[in-house]
C-alpha positions in Angstrom: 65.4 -10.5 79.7 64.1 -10.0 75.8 66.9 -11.3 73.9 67.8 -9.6 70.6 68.3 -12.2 68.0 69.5 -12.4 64.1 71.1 -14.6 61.6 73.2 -14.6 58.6 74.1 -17.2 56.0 77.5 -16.6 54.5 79.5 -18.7 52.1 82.5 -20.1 53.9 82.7 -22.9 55.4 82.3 -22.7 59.5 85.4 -23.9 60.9 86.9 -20.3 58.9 83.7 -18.3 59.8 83.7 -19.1 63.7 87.7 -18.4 64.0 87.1 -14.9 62.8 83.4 -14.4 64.5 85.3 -15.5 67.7 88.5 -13.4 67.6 87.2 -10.5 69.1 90.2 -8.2 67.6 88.2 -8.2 64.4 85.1 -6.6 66.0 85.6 -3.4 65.1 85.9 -4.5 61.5 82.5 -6.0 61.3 80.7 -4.5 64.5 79.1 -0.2 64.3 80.2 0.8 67.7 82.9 -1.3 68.3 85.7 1.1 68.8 88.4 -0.8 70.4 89.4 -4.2 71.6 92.2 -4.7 74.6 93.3 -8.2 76.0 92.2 -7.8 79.7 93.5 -11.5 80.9 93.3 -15.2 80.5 94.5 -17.1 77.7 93.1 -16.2 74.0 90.9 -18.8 72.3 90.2 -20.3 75.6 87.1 -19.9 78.3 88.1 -17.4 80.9 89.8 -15.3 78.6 88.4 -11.3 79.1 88.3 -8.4 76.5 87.8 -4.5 76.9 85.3 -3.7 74.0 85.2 0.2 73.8 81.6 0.8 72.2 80.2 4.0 71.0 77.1 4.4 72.6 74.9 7.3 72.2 77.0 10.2 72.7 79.7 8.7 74.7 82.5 6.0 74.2 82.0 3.0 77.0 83.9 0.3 78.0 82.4 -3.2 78.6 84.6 -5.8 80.2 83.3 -9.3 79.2 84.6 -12.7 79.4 84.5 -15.6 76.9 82.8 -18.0 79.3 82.0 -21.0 76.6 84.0 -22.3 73.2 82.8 -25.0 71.3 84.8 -25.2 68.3 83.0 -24.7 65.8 80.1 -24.2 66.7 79.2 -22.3 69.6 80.4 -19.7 71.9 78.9 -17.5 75.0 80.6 -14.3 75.9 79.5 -12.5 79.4 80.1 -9.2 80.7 82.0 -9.2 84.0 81.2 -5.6 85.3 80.0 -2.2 85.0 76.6 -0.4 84.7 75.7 -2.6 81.0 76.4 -6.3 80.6 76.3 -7.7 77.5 75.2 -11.4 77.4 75.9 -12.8 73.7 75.7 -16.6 72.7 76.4 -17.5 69.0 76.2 -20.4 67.2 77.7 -21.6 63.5 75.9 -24.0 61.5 77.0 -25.9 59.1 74.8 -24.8 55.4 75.6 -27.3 52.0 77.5 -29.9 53.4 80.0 -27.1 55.5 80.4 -25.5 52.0 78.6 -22.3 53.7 77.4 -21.4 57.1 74.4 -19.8 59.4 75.8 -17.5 62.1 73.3 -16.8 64.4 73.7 -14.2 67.5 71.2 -14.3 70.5 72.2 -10.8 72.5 70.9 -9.7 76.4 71.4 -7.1 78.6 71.7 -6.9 82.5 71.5 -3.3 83.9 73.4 -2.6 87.3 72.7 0.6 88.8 72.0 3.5 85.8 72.5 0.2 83.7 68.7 -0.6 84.4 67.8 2.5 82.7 70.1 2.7 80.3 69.5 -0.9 78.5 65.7 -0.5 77.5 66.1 2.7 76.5 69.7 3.1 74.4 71.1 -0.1 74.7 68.6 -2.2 72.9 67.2 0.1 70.6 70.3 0.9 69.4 71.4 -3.3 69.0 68.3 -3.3 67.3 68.4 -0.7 64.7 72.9 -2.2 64.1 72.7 -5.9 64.5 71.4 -6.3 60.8 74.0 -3.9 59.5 76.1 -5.6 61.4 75.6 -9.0 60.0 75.0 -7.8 56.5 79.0 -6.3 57.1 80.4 -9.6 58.7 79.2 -11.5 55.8 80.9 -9.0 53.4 83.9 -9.3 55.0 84.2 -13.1 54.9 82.8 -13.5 51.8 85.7 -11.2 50.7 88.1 -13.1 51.7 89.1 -12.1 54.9 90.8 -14.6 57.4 91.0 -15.2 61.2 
């Protein structure tokens, strides 16, 4: 596995960046080809807990079940997916910047392909994480640094 990896700084301090980074119904605020977010079980804010991310990929909508596997509070996190032909594998990590007056998100993103999964990652998948991960970031910071909350 090649992981994709980028970081942003943002100014706010990480206790307030990592309860909106980790609240996945703010995805598709921040996130390209998030399209949707359902509660799929376990307890919100808590390992265990699983999410239906609806991502526009290609041509086509897909769903991705994925569990929040590790919570670190606030500092680290590790999100799997649970099924289908793509699974996502993202670990992120807030650090402290200026004495906690800003932060450095940083997002480390993999792909296991199952089936038409193993085709499907090196070709669309990545590239297409690839070419939205900065805009990505460059929107999350926007948003925080704005004002949003979690």
């Amino acid at each position: 596995m090649s992981r994709i990896n980028a970081s942003v700084d943002i100014s706010r301090p990480p206790e307030e960046v990592f309860a909106y980074v980790t609240d996945p119904s703010h995805l598709p605020e921040w996130q390209e080809s998030a399209v949707r977010v359902r509660q799929a079980g376990g307890v919100p804010g808590r390992p265990g807990r699983q999410v239906t991310v609806t991502r526009h990929m290609g041509r086509r909508d897909v769903d991705m079940n994925v569990e929040l596997t590790e919570l670190d509070p606030p500092r680290s996190w590790h999100v799997h997916g649970v099924d289908g032909p793509v699974r996502p594998d993202v670990r992120g990590t807030v650090e402290p910047l200026d004495q906690g007056r800003r932060s450095r998100v940083t997002l480390s993103v993999d792909f296991e392909g199952h089936g038409i999964g193993k085709a499907l990652v090196p070709l669309v998948v990545k590239r297409q994480v690839r070419k939205e991960m900065p805009r990505d970031e460059r929107k999350l910071k926007e948003i925080l640094e704005r004002g949003a909350r979690a």
